[in-house]
N, C-alpha and C positions, 0 to 999 in steps of 0.2 A: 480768800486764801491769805495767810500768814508769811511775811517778810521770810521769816527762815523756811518753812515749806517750797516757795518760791524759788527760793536761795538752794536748798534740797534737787527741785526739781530739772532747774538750771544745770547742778552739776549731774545729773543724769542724763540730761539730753546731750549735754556735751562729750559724756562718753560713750552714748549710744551715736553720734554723730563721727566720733574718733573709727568706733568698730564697724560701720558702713563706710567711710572709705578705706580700711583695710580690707574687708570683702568687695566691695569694686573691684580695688587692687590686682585681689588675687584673681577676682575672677575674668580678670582683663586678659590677665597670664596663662594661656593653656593653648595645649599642642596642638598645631596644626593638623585639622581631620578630627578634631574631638571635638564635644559640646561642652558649652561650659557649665559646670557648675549649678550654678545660680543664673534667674533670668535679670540680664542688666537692665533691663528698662526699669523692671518693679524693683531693683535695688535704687535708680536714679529717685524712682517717685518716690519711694520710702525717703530717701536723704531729704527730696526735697518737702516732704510734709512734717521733718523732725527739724531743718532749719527753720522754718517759716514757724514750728511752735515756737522754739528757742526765738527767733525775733521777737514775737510776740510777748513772749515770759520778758525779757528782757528789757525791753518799751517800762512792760509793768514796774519789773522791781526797779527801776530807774525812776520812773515817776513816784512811784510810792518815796523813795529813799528821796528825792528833790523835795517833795512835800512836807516828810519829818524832818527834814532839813530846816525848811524856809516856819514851820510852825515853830521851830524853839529859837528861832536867831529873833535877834532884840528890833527894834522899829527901826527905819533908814533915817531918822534922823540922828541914831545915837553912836552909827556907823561912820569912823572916820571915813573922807571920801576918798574914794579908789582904792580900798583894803580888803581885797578879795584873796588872801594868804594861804587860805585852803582849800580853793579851787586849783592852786598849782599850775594855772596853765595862763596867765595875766588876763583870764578872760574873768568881766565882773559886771554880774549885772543891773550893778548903779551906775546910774550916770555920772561920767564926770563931773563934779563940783570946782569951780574956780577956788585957788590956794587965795586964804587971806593972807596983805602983805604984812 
């Protein structure tokens, strides 16, 4: 499967996972003495068989995108140490190098 298919597929499940808990929702909602709607058990299973693909997609396009990452960045030794500027989050995964004095 393709980065952008993946990437396609991701925003699908996440709006089919938006329009299962709006149907929950609603059908949590109904009058006392009446039956609901929809069966909530097979609304829970459906949610939970569309999170658990969305985890799954998402593992992937994260690895894939880590990989084409790590294949175009240059060798760790050409890498000033502790410059990790576009991960955004001070997390880097070189090791600290001691500063020359």
């Amino acid at each position: 499967m393709k980065l952008a298919e993946a990437l396609a597929e991701r925003g699908d499940l996440t709006r089919r996972v938006e329009q299962l808990k709006s149907r929950i929702l609603t059908n949590a909602r109904h009058q006392e003495g009446e039956s609901p709607a929809e069966d909530a058990a097979a609304l829970l299973l459906e949610l939970e068989e569309v999170l658990d693909r969305t985890e799954v997609l998402v593992r992937r396009i994260n690895r894939r995108i880590l990989l084409r990452h790590w294949a175009t960045r240059p060798s760790r030794t050409r890498w000033p140490a502790g410059t990790c500027s576009e991960f955004g989050t001070g997390w880097c995964p070189l090791p600290r190098m001691p500063r020359r004095a």
